[in-house]
N, C-alpha and C positions, 0 to 999 in steps of 0.2 A: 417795314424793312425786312427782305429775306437774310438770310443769313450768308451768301455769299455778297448781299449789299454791306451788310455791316463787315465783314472782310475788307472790301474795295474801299472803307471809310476806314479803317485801321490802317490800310497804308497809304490811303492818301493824305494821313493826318502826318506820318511818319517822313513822308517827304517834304515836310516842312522842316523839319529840323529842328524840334525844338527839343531841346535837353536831350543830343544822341547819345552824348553818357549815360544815360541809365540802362543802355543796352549792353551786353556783352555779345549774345548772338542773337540774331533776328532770322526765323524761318526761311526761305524762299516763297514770293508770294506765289506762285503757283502751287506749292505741297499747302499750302493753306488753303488756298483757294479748293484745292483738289478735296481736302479734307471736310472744308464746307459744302461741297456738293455732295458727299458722302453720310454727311448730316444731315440734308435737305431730305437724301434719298431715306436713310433709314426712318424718318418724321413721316415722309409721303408713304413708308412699309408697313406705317401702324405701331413705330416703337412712342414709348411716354420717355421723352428727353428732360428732364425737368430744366436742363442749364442749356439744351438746343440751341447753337450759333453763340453762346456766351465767349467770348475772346479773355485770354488768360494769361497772363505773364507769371515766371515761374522763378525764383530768386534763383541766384548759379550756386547754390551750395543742396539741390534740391536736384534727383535723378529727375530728367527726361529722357526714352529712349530714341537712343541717334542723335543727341545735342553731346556736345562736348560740357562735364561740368567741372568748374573752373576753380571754383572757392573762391574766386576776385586773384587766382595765382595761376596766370599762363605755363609754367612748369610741372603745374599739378593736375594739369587736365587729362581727363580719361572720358571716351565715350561708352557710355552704358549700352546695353541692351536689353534692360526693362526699366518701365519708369518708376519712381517711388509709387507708394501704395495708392498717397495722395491724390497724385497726378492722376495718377487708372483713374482712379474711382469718379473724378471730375471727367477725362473725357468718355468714361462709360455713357455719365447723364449728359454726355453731349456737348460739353464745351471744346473747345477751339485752342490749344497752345500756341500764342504767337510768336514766345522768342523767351529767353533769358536774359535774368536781368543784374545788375552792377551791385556789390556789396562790399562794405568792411572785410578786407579778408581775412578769411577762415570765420566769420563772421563773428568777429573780435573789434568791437566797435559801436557808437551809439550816433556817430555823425555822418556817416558816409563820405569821408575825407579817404582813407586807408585803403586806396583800389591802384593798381599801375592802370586800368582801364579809367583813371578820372574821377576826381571827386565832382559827385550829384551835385547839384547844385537844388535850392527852394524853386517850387513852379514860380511864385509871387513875387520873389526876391533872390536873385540870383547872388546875393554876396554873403547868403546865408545859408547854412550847411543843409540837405533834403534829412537828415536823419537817416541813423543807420542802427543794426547794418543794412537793413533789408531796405536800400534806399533807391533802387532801382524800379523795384513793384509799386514803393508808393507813388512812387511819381510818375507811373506811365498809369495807374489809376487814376491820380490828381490832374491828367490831363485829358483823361477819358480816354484811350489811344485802346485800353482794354476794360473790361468791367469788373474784371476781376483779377487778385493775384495774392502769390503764395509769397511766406518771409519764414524766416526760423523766428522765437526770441526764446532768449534764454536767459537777458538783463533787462528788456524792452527793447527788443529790436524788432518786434512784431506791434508797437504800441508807439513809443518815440516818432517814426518817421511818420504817422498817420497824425499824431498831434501835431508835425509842423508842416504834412501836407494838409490838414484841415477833413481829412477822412475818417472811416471807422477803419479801426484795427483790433480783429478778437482773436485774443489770445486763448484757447480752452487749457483746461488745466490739463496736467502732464499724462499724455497715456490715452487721451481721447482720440487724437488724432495721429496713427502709427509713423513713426518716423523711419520707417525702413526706408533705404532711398536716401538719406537725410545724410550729408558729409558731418559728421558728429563736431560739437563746439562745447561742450559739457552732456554728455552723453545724460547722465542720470536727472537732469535740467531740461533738456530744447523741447523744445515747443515749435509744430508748424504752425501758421497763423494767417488768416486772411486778410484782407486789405476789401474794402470796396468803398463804391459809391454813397448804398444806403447801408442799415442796418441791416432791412430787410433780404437784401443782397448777400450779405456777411453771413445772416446766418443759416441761409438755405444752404450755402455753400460746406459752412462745417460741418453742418448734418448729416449730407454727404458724403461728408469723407471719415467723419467719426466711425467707433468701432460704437457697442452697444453701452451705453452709459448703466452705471449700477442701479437694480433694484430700487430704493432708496435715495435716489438722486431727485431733489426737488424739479417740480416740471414748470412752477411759475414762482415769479412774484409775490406776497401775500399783496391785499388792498391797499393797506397801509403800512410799507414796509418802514423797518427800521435801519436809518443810515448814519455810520458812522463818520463825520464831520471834523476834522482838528482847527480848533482853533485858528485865529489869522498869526498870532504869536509862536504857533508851532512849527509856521511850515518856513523851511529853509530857499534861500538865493533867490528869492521871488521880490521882482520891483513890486510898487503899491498898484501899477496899473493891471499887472496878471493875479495879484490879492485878490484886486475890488473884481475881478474878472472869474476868479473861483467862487468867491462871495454869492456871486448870483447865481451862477451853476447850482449850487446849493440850495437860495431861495427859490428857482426852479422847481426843483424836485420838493422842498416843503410846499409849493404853491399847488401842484398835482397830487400832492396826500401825505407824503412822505413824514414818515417822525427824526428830526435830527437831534441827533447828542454829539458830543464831544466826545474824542478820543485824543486820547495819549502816544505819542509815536514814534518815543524813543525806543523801544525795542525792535520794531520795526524798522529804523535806520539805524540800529547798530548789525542786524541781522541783512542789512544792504551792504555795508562794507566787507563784510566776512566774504560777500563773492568774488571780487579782487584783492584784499589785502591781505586774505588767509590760506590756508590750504586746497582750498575748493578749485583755486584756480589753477590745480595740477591737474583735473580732469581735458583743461585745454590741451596741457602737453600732453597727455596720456593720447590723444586724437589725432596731435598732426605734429610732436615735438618732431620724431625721427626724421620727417621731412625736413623738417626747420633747419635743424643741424645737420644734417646733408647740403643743402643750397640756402646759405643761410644770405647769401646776396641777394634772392629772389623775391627775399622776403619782404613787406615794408616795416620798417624799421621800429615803428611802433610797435604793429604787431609781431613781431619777432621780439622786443624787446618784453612783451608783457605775458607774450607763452616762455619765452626762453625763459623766464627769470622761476619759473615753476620745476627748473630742470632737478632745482636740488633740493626740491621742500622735502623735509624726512616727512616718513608715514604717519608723528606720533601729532606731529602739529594737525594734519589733517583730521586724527581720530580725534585729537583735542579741542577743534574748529566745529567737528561734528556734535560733540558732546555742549558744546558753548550755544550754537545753531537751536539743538531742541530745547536748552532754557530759556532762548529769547521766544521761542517759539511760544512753550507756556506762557509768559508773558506778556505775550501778543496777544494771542486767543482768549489771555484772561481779563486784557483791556478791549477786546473787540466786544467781548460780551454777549448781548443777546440781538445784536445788529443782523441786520440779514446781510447787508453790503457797507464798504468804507470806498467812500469820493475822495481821489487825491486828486492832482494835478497830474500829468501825465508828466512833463517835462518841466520843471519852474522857469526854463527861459529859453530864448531861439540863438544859438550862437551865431557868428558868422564866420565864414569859412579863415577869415584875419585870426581869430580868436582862439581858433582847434591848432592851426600854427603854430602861434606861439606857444602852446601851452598842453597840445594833446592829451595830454593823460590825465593834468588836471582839471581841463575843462570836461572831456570825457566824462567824469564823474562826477562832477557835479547836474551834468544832464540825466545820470541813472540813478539819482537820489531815491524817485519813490517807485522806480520798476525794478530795481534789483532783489528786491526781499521777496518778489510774491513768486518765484519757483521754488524759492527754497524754502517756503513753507508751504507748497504743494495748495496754490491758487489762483481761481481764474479771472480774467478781467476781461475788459471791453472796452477799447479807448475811443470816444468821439469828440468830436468839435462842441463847443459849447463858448463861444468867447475867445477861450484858449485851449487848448487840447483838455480834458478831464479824462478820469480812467474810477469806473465802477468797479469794484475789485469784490469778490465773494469768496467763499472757500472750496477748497476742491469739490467739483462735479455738480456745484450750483451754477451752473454757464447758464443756462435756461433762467436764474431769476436775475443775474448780472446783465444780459441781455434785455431783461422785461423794465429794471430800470433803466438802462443807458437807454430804453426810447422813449422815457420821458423826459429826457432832456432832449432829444431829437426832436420831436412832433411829428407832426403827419410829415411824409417823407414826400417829396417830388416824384411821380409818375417813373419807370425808369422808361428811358424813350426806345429802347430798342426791346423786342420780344418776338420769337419764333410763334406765336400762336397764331388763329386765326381771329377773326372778331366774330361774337354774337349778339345780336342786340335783345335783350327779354324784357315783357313789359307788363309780368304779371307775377304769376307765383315762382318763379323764378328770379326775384327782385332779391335783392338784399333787406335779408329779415324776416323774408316769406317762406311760405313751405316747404319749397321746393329747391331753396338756394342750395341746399345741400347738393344736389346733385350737379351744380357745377366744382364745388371747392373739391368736391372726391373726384371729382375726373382731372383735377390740375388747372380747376381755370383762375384767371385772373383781372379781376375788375378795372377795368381802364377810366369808367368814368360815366355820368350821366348825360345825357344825348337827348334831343327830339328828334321825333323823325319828321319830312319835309310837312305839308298838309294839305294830305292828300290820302289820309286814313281815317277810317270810322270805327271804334272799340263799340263792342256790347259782351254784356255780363253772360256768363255760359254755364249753365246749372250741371258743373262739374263737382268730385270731391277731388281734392281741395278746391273750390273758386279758384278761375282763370278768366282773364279778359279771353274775345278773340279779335285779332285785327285784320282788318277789309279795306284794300284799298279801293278806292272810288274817279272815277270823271268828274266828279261837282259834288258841292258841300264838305269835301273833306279838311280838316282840322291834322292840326300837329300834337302829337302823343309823346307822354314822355317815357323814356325808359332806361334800361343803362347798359352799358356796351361793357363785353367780357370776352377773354381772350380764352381761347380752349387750345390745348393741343391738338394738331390736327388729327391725330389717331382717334382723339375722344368724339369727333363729332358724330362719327358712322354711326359708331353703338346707341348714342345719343337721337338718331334720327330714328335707329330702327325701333328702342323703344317711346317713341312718341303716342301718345293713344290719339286716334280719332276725336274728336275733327281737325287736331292740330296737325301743321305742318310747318317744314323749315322751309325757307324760298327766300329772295333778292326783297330788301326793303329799304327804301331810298332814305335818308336822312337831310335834314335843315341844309348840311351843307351841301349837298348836292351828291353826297358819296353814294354806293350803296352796299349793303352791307346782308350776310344772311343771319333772318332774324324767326320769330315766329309770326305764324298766319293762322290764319282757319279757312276752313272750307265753307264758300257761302251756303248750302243746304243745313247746314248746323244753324244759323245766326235768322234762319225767319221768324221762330217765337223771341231772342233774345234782348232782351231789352236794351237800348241804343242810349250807353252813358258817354260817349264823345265829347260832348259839353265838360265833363271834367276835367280833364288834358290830361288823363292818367291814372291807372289803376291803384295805387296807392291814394292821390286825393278822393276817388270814387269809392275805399274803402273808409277814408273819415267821414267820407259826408253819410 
């Protein structure tokens, strides 16, 4: 698929209708379309696009330049003229902005009920709340419409609506990801935060937009990490059927290596309530009170009522909230212990939009039970599907080993089906594992898969350093080879071809299913002493045997 195909598929998905609430504004498809030809063109110029054609939705409280952003409040719109930092630095490596998307406004909210543009609704279950606030991105993700998209959190609003759309949503910890651009909701708190399909997706995408992580900042995983685990007794508003549903989540990760201990998590959900029921939450008014209290009809009622009520916290509660904040904090870290990460539940349960009705604010809060502690002790998480939504949680600047567990509860991830590259087929020292793989993963390639080619080739051994097959195709006697097909950026092939050494070359190589594809060959004058291993079906079986 080119990348103006996957354009032409983004809005053809769109004129179906499904969930048009999660849009606030949708580009013109032509400046898309325009914008993907201008992709296509700078990939055909020799630029390395890492995110090439990726399609991107962008939460409305998040600059794009020349969209209006909204904050989910029609009275507060302004159009920018540069976009968040974010934003640049995704469409520098080449992704696609398709539109902006629906939130809790001022991004005050965990349901995505609180928008005059329409409460989201579940992709699966429309009577049940999409999660908010960032409840827009997750569901034009959850329906594939785009591959990728941006959300603030600053309580789990980057985490929540990923758990109840069944995607990953990673959060990095505060200050990885520059928030310039970002309509503030707790300024010294937000977090922008990705939404995708895979993991793998997610986290190319933060990388990108991160600034440089510290010195010191772990880069993985250990083997067998230690995870911290609470009890089924500890965890709050959870039926027995999302229990037995973390339970496994859990056994999961003991089952791929993991060591679990128990933790303790009372300081941890006292140090959650402190973010709306203390001083913390004058940071909201301090962002957008003045508005509020100007057009205070404009507002929705909720959220007007849970910034206004910040209007008159004195200062001493707040220094007193902050002083209260770093004891539960010690307390925290001193029950976290020597864990590398703590598995909660992301959300202990799916509301339905009947339920935030009657009862907003306190249903509300019961859904940000285990993601309101982890800004204000300055850490990162990783929420994925696993049953029921789960969230890998680490301490600041360990994104990289919070990341390396949440994909062992993922497993091998699904192929993603859409890619700017081109295909290579290699069937030798270019294999995964082999000498030579190096020199596609540095060029930007991406393994798609293993493949035969039709049979109508003949491999022999070629008294090369490192050993290389070479492949012939043939009239008669020829056999089917196996190899594995990899995706390169189109810029990387050239260099690729120029340094190819004799007797290899690239050229058209037909495969099983009939496709053809550019793969390696040899030059028959090379292959008259070399011995004809064909009979193995593949340079890998011809190096066991």
């Amino acid at each position: 698929m080119t990348v103006q195909d996957r354009v032409r598929a983004a809005y053809a998905q769109l004129a179906l209708g499904e969930r048009p609430e999660a849009w606030i504004t949708l580009r013109p498809a032509e400046a898309v379309f325009a914008e993907a030809e201008a992709v296509a063109g700078r990939l055909a110029a020799g630029e390395t696009l890492p995110l090439a054609g990726k399609l991107v939705a962008v939460k409305d409280n998040i600059d794009v330049a020349g969209l209006p952003t909204t904050a989910g409040c029609p009275s507060y719109a302004y159009t920018p003229v540069v976009s968040a930092a974010a934003v640049q630095r995704l469409v520098d490596a080449g992704a696609i902005v398709l539109g902006k998307t629906n939130l809790d406004q001022f991004a005050t909210g965990l349901v995505g009920t609180r928008s005059p543009y329409g409460a989201v609704r579940d992709v699966r279950d429309p009577a049940r709340v999409s999660g908010g606030s960032s409840s827009g991105s997750a569901v034009a993700v959850a329906l594939g419409i785009v591959d990728l998209a941006l959300g603030t959190d600053t309580a789990g609003s980057g985490r929540v609506p990923a758990a109840f759309q069944q995607i990953v949503g990673i959060k990095p910890t505060y200050g990885v990801v520059p928030t310039s651009g970002v309509v503030p909701a707790a300024r010294s708190l937000d977090c922008v935060t990705v939404f995708a399909r895979t993991l793998a997706e997610g986290r190319e995408a933060v990388a990108i937009m991160s600034e440089p992580f510290p010195a010191d900042a772990p880069l993985a995983a250990p083997p067998q990490p230690v995870i911290a685990v609470p009890d089924r007794d500890e965890l709050l508003h959870m039926s027995e059927e999302w229990l037995d549903a973390f339970e496994r989540a859990a056994k999961t990760l003991e089952s791929a290596g993991a060591r679990l201990r128990p933790i303790k998590l009372a300081p941890f959900l006292a140090a959650a309530k402190l973010l709306y029921e203390g001083g913390f939450v004058a940071e909201r008014y301090a962002a957008v009170g003045a508005f509020i209290d100007s057009l205070p009809d404009d507002v929705d009622p909720t959220v007007g009522a849970i910034i206004g009520k910040a209007r008159d916290i004195p200062a001493h509660v707040l220094v007193a909230d902050t002083e209260r904040l770093q004891k539960l904090r010690d307390e925290a870290m001193a029950e976290w212990g020597d864990a590398d990460a703590l598995l909660l539940p992301t959300a202990p349960f799916h509301p339905t939009i009947a339920e935030v009705t009657a009862d907003p604010i306190g249903v509300n809060a019961r859904v940000g039970t285990y993601t309101n502690f982890c800004n204000l002790f300055g850490l990162a998480a990783v929420a994925v599907p696993a049953g029921i939504g789960v969230q890998v949680i680490t301490r600041g600047f360990a994104d990289a080993v919070a990341a390396d567990i949440a994909a062992l509860l993922v497993g091998p991830e699904p192929a993603v089906p859409y890619s700017a590259g081109l295909p290579l087929l290699v069937l030798g020292a270019h294999l995964t594992g082999q000498p030579l793989n190096h020199q596609l993963t540095s060029a930007g390639g991406r393994l798609s898969g293993p493949v035969r080619t039709a049979a109508e080739y003949r491999m022999f051994a070629l008294p090369t350093a490192p050993p290389k097959p070479g492949l012939l195709r043939v009239a008669l006697g020829g056999a089917a080879i196996a190899g594995e097909l990899w995706e390169l950026p189109p810029a990387a092939l050239g260099p690729f071809l120029a340094a190819l050494p004799a007797p290899m070359a690239l050229g058209q190589v037909r495969l099983a299913d009939g496709t053809s594809v550019t793969g390696f060959l040899c030059e028959p004058a090379a292959l008259a002493d070399a011995p004809d291993i064909t009979a193995h079906g593949g340079w890998l079986a011809y190096l066991e045997s």
